[in-house]
SERO-4910 file (N, C-alpha, C, O; in steps of 0.05 Angstrom, whole numbers):
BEGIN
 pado doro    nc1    nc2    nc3   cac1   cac2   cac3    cc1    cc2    cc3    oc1    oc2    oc3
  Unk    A    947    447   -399    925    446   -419    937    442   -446    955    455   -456
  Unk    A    924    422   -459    932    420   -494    919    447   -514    922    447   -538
  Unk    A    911    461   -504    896    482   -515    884    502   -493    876    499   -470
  Unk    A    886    530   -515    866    543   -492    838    560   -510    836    550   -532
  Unk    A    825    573   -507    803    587   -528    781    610   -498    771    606   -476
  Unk    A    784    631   -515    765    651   -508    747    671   -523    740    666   -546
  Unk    A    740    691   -510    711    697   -520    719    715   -550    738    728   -558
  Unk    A    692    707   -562    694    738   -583    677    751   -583    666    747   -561
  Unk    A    661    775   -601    644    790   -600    640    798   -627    662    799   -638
  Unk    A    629    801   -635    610    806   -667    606    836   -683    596    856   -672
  Unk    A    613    837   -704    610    863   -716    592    856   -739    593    832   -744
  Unk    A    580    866   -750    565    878   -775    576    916   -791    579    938   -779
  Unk    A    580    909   -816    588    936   -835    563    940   -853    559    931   -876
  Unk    A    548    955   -838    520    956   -861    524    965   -891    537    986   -896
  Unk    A    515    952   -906    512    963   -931    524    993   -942    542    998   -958
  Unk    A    505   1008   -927    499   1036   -937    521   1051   -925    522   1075   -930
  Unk    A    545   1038   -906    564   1053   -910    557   1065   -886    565   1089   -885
  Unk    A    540   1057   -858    545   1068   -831    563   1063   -811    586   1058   -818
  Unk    A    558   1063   -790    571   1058   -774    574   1033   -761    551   1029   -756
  Unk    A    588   1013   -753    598    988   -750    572    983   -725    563    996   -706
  Unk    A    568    965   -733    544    960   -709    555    930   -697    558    909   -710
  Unk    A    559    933   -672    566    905   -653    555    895   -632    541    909   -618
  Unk    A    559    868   -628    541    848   -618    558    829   -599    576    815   -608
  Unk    A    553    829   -575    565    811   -557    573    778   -560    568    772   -583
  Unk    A    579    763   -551    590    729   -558    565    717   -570    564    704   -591
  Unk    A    547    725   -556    519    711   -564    525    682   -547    537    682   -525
  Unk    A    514    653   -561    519    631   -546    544    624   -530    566    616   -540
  Unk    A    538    628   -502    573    612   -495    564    601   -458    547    606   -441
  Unk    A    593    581   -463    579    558   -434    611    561   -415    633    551   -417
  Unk    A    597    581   -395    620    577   -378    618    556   -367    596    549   -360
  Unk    A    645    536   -362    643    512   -360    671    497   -342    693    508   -340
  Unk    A    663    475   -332    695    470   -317    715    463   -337    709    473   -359
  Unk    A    734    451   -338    750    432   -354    749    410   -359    758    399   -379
  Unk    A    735    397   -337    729    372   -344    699    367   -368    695    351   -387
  Unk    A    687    382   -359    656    393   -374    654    391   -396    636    380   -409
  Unk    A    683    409   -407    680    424   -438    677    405   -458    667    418   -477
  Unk    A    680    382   -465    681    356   -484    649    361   -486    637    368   -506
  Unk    A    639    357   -462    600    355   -465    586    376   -463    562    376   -459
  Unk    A    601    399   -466    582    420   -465    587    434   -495    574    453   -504
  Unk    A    609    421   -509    609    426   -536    599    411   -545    590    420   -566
  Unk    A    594    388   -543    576    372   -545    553    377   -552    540    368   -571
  Unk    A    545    399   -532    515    399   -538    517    423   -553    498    433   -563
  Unk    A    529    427   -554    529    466   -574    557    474   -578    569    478   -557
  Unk    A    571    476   -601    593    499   -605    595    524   -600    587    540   -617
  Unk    A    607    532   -576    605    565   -568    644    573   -574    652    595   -567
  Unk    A    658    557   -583    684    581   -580    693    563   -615    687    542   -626
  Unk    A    711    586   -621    721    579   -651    744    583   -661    753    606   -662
  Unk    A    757    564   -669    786    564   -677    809    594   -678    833    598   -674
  Unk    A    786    611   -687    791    630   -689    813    648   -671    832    662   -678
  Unk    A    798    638   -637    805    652   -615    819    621   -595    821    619   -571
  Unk    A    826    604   -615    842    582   -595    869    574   -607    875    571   -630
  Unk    A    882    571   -588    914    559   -587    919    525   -582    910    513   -562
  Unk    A    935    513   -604    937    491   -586    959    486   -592    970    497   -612
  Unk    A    972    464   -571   1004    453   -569   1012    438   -592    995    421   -597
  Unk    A   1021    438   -601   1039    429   -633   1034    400   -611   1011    396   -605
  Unk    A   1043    391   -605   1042    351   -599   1017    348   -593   1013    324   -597
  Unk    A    990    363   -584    967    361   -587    950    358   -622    932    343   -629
  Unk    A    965    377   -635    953    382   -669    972    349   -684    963    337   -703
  Unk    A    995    343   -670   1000    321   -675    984    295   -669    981    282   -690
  Unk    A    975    285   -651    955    267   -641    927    283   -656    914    269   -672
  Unk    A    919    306   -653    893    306   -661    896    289   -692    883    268   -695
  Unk    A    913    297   -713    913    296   -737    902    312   -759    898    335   -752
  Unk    A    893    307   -792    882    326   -798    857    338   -805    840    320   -804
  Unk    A    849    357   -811    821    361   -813    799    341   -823    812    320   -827
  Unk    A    785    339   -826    758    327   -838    754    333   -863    730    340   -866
  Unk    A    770    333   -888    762    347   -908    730    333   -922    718    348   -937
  Unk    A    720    314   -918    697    295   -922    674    320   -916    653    318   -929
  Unk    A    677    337   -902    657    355   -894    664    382   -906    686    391   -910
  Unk    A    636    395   -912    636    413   -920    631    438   -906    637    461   -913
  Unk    A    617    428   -882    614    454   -860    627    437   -835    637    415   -834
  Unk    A    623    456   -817    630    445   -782    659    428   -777    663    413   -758
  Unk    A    677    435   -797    696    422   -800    703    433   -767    705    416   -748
  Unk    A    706    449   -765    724    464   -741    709    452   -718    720    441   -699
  Unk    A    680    453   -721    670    437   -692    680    405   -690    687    396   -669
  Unk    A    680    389   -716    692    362   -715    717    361   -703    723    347   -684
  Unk    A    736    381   -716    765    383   -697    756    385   -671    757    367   -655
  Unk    A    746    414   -664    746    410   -627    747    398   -610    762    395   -590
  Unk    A    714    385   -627    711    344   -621    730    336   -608    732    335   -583
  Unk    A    750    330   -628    770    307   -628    797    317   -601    810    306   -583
  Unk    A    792    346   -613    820    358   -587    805    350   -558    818    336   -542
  Unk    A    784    355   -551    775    361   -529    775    333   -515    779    331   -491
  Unk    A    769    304   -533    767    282   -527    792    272   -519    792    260   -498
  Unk    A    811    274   -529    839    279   -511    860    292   -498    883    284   -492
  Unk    A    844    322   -492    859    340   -474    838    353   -459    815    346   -457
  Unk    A    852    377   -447    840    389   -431    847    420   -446    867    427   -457
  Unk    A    824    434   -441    823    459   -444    831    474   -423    834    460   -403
  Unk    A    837    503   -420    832    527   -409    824    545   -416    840    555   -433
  Unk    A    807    558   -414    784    575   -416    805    609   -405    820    610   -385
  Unk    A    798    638   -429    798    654   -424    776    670   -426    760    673   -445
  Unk    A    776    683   -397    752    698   -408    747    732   -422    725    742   -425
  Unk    A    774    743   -428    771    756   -446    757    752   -481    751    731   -493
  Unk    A    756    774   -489    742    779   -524    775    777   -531    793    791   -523
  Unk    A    774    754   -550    809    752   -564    808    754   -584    830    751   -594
  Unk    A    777    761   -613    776    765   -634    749    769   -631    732    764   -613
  Unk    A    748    782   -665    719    792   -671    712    780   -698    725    776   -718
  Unk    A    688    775   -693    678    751   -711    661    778   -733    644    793   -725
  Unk    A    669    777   -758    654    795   -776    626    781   -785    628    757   -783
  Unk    A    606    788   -793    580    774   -788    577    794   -816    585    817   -821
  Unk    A    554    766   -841    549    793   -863    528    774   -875    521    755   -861
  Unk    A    519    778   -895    501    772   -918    497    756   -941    480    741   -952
  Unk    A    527    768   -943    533    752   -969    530    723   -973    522    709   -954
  Unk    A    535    711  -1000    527    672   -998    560    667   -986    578    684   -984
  Unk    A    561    643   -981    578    621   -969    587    600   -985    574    594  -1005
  Unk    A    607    586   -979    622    568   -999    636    582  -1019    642    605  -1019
  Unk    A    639    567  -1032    663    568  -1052    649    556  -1077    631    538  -1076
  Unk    A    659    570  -1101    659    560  -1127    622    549  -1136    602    564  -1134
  Unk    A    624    522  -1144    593    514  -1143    584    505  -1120    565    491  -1122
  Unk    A    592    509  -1098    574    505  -1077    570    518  -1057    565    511  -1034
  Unk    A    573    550  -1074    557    574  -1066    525    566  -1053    512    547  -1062
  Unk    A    518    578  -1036    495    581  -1027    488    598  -1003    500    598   -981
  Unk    A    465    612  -1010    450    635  -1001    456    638   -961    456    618   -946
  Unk    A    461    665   -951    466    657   -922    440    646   -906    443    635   -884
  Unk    A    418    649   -917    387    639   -907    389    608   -916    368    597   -912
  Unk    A    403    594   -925    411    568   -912    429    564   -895    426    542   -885
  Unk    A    448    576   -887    474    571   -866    460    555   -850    465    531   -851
  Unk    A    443    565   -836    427    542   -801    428    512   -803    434    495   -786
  Unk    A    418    508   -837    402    482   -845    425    470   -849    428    448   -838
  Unk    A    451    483   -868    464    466   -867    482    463   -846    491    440   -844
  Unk    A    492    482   -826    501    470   -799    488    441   -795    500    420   -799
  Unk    A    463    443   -787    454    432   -769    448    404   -784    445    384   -770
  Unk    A    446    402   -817    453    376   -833    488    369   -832    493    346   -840
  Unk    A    508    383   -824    533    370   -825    543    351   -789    557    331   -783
  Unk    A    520    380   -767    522    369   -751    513    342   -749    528    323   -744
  Unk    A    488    340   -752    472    307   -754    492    291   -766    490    268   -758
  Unk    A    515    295   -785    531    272   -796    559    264   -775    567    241   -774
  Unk    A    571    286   -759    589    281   -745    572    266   -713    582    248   -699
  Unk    A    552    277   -708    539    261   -677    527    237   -694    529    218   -678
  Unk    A    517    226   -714    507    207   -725    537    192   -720    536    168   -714
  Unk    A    551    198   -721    574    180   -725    586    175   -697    598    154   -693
  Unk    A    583    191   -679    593    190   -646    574    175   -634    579    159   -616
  Unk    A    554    178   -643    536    160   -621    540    132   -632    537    113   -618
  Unk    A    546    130   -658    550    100   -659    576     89   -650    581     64   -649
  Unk    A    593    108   -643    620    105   -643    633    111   -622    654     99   -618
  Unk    A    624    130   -604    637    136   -577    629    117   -557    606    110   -557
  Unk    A    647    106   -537    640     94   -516    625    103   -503    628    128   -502
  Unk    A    604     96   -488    578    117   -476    587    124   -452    569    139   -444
  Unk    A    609    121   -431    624    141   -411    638    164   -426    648    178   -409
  Unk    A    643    174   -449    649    192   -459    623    209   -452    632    231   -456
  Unk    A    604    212   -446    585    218   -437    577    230   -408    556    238   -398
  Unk    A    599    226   -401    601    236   -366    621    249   -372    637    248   -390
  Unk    A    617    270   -337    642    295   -340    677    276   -339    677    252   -332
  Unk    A    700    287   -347    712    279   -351    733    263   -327    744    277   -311
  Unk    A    738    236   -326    754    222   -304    729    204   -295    737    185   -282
  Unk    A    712    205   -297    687    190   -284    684    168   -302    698    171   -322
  Unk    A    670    143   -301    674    123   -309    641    109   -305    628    120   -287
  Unk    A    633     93   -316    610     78   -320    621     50   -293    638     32   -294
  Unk    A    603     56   -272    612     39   -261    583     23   -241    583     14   -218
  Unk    A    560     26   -263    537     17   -245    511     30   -255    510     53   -265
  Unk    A    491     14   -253    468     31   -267    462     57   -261    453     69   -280
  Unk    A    465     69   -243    464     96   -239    479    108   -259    467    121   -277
  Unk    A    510    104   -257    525    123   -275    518    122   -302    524    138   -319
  Unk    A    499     95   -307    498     88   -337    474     97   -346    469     95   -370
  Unk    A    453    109   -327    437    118   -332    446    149   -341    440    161   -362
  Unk    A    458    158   -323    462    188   -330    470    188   -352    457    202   -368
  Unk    A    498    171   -363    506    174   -389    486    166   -415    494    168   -438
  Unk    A    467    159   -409    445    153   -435    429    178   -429    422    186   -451
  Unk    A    419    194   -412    409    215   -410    428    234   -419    420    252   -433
  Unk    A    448    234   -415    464    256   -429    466    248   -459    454    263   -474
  Unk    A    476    231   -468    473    226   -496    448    236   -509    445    249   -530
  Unk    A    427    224   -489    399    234   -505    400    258   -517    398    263   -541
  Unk    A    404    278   -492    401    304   -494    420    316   -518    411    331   -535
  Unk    A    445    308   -517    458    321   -543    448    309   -575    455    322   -594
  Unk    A    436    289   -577    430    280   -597    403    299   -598    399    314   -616
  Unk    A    387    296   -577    364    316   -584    373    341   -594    369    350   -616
  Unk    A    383    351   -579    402    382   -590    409    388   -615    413    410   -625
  Unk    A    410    360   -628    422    366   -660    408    348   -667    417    328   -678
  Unk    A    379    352   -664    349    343   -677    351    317   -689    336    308   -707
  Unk    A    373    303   -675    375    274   -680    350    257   -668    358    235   -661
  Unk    A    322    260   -663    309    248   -640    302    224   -646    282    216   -634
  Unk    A    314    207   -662    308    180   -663    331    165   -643    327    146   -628
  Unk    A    354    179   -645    376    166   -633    370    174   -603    375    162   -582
  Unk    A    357    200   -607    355    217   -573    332    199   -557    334    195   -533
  Unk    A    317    192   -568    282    173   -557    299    144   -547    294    133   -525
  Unk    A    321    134   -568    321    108   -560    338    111   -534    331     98   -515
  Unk    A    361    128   -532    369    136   -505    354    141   -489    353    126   -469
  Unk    A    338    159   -490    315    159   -463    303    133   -457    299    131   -433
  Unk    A    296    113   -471    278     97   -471    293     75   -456    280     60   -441
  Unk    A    326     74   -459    336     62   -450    346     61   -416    353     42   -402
  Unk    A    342     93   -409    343    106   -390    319     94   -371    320     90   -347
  Unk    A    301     91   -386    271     99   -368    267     70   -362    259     65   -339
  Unk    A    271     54   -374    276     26   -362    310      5   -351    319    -18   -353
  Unk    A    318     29   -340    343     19   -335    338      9   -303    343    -11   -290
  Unk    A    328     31   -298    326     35   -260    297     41   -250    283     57   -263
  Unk    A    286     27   -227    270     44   -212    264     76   -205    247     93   -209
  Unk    A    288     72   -191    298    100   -174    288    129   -197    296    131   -220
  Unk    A    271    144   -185    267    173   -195    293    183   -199    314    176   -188
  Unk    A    289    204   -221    310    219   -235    328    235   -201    316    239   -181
  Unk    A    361    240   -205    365    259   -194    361    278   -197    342    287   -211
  Unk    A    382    293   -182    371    335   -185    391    336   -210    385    353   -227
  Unk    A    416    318   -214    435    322   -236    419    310   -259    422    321   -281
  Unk    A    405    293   -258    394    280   -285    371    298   -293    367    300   -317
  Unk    A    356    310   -276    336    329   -283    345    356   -300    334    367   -319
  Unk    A    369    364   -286    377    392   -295    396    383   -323    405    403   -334
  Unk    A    401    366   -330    410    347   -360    389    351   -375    387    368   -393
  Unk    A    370    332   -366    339    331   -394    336    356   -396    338    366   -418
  Unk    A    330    368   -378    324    399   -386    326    410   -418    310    417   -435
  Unk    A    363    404   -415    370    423   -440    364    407   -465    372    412   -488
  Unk    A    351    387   -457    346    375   -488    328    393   -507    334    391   -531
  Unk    A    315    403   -504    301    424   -512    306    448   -513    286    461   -517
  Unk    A    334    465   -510    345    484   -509    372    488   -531    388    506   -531
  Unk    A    370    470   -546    387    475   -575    388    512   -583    369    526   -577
  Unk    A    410    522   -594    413    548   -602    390    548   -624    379    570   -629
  Unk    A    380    522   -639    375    526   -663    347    519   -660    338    505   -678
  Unk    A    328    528   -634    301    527   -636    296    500   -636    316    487   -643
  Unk    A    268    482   -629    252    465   -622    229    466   -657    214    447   -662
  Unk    A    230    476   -665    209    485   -690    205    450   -696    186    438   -687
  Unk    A    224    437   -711    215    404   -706    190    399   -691    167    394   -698
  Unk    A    201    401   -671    172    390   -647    149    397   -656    130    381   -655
  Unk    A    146    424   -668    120    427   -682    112    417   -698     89    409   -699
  Unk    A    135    416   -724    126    404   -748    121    381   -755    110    373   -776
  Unk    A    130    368   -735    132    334   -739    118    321   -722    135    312   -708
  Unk    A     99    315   -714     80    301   -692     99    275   -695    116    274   -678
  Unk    A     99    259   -709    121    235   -707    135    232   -680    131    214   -664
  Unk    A    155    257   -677    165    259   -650    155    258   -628    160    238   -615
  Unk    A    139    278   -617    116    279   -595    107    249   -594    110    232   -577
  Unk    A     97    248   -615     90    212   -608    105    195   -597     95    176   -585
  Unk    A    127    198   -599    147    180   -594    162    187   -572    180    172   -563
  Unk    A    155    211   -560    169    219   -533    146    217   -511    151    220   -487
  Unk    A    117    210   -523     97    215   -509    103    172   -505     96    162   -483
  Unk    A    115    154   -527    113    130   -523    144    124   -505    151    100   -502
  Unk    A    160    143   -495    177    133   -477    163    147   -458    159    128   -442
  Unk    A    152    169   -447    143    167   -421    120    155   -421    105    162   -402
  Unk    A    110    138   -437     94    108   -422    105     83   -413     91     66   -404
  Unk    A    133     81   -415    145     58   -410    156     53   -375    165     31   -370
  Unk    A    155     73   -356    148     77   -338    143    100   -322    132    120   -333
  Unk    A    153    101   -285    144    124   -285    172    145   -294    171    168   -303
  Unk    A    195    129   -289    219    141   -304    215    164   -326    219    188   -326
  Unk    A    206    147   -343    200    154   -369    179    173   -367    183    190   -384
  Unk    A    163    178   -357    141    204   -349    156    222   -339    157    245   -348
  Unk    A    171    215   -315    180    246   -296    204    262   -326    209    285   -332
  Unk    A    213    229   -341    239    245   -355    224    261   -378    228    284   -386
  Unk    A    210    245   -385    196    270   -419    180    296   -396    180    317   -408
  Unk    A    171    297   -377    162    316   -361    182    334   -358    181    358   -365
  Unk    A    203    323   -348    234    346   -354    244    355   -367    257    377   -365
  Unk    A    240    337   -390    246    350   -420    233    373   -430    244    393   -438
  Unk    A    203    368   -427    188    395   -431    191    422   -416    188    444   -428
  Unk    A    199    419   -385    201    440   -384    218    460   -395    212    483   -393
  Unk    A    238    451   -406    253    466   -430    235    483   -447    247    501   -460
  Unk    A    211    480   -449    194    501   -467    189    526   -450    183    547   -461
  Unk    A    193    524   -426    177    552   -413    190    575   -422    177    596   -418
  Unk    A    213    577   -433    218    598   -429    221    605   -467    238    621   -474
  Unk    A    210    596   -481    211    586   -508    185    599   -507    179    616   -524
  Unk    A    169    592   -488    137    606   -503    135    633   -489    120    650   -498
  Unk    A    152    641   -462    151    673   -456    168    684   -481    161    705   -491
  Unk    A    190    671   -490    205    687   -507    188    690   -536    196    704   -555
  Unk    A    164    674   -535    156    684   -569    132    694   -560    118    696   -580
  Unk    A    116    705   -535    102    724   -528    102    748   -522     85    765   -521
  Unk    A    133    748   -514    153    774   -514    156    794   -542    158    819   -543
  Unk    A    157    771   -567    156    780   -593    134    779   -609    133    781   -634
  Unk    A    111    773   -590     81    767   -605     76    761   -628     72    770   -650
  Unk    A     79    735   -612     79    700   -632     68    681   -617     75    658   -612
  Unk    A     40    700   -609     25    691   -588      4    652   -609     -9    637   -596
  Unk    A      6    650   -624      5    628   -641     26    603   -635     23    580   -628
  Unk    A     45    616   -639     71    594   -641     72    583   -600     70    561   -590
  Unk    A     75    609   -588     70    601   -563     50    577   -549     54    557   -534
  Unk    A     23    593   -563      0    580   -557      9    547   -567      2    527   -555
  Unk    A     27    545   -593     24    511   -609     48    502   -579     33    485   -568
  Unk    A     63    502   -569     83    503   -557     75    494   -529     87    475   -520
  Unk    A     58    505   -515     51    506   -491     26    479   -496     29    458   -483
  Unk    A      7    480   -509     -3    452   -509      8    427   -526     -7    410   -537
  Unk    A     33    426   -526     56    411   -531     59    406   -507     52    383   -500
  Unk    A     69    422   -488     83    416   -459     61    403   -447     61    380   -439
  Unk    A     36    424   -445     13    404   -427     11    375   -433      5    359   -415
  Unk    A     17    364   -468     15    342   -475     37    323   -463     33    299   -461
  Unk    A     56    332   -457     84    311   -455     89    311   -428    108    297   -421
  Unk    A     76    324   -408     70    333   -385     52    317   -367     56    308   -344
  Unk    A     35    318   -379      6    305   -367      8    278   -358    -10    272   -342
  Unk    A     21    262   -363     31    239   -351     48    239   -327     49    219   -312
  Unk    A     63    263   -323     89    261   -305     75    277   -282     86    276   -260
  Unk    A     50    293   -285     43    311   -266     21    294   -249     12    301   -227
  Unk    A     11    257   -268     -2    253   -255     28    224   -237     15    207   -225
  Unk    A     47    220   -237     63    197   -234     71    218   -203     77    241   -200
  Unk    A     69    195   -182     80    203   -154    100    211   -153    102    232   -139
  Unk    A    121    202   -164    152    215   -168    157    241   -179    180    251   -179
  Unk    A    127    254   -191    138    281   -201    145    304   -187    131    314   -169
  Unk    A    165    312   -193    177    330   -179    163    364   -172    168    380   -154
  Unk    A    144    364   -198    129    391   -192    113    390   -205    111    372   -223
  Unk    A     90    415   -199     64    422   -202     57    435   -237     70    454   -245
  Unk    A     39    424   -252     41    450   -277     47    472   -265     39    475   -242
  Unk    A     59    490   -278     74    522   -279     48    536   -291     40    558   -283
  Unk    A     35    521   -311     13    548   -319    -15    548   -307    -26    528   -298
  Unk    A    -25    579   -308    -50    584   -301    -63    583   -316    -52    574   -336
  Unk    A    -97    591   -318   -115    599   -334   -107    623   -349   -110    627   -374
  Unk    A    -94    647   -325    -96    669   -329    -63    665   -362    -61    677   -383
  Unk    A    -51    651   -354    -27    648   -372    -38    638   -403    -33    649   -425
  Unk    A    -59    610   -398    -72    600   -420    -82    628   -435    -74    634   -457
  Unk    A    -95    638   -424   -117    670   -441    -87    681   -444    -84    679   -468
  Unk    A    -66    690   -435    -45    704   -446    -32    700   -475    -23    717   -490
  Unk    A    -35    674   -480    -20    660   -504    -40    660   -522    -32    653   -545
  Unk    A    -73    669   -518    -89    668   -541    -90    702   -548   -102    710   -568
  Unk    A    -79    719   -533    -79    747   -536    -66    754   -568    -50    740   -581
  Unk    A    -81    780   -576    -66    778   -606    -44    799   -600    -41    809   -577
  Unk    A    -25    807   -625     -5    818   -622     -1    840   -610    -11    860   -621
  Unk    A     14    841   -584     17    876   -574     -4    887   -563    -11    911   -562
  Unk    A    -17    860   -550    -39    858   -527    -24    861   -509    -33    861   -486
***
């Protein structure tokens, strides 16, 4: 292995001078070795912090990204993982201190109630730049190769999905779109359980709400066949567990906007022969999501 990286776990020092309050890894993808390039891909779960790498590896990687102002460390990863191989520990090898205070340096201080936004604006500049730039078998698990519409389908469904992940969905739609008219043949059980996570970002789906733009445009790739129906049908089901988890915290609103989202992006694929399954909700579920709080 050119590197290895394992788990951490989270502390907080409250204010007032109590007692250390701690918090498990939070996001993390147990994963093979071949995997780890695309499963960081779709989310950063381990951090410089708790990884080692081979001096002739930090030689070929080269040096940081200074052009960026956040995610520098995820851009490195990037780059290590695209030409080596990891090993995975699964011990806690550091503890990540977690606090309040603003971020940056000097004048480009700013408040920690932006950190998310700007992750997720530095991320959009490093995958803005991979998708135009990575060969699209970089996109399959690692040693595998584009060698036929099948394989090349998967690798535009996977692309999709990490571009969706980092609320890229102009770049993520045209991948699907490309997908959905590549082939006949219905999705596999591997291409199904892919779209899935397109809708499973650490960093919430809230987009989807705010922007009808999108919906429209995922509702205009599953019209382009039945491909394209079963796949935005797969994509949605990624909400189910998005609208139990904000009924759980009675956000029986946000659920309710969420779930006739899914019925919408759905309703095509439930009526296309190739679909793989039945709507999941009842009536009795519909009246659940109009319940008010701590019903």
């Amino acid at each position: 292995a050119g590197f290895s990286y394992g788990r951490h776990d989270r502390f907080t020092d409250p204010a007032d001078g109590g007692a250390r309050v701690w918090q498990d890894t939070g996001y993390w993808r147990d994963c093979h070795p071949r995997d780890f390039l695309i499963a960081t891909m779709e989310d950063m779960f381990t951090h410089q912090s708790g990884m080692l790498f081979d001096k002739t590896l930090l030689d070929a990687i080269g040096p940081f990204n200074t052009g960026l102002r956040r995610s520098v460390d995820y851009d490195y990863i990037l780059r290590a993982a695209r030409i080596s191989t990891g090993a995975a520990c699964p011990s806690v090898v550091f503890h990540q201190r977690q606090h309040d205070g603003d971020r940056g340096a000097g004048a480009n201080k700013f408040p920690v109630s932006e950190l998310v936004r700007r992750w997720i604006q530095h991320d959009q500049i490093i995958f803005g730049r991979i998708h135009d730039s990575w060969p699209l078998d970089e996109f399959l698990p690692r040693g595998e190769t584009i060698d036929g519409p099948s394989s090349r389908r998967q690798a535009l469904i996977q692309r999709g999905v990490v571009m969706a992940r980092k609320k890229l969905w102009d770049l993520a739609m045209q991948d699907f779109a490309l997908a959905a008219t590549l082939m006949e043949r219905e999705l596999s059980d591997t291409e199904r359980r892919l779209v899935r996570r397109g809708t499973q970002s650490k960093y919430g789906i809230q987009e989807l709400l705010d922007n009808h733009v999108i919906g429209q445009g995922l509702r205009d790739v599953a019209s382009l066949s039945s491909v394209g129906a079963e796949l935005i049908g797969e994509l949605a089901t990624g909400f189910r567990w998005r609208i139990r988890d904000e009924l759980t915290r009675c956000h029986p609103r946000t659920a309710s906007r969420l779930l006739q989202l899914y019925i919408t992006l759905t309703s095509s694929a439930f009526h296309n022969p190739h679909a793989s399954e039945s709507p999941w909700y009842s009536d009795d579920f519909l009246a659940t999501t109009h319940k008010s709080p701590g019903k």
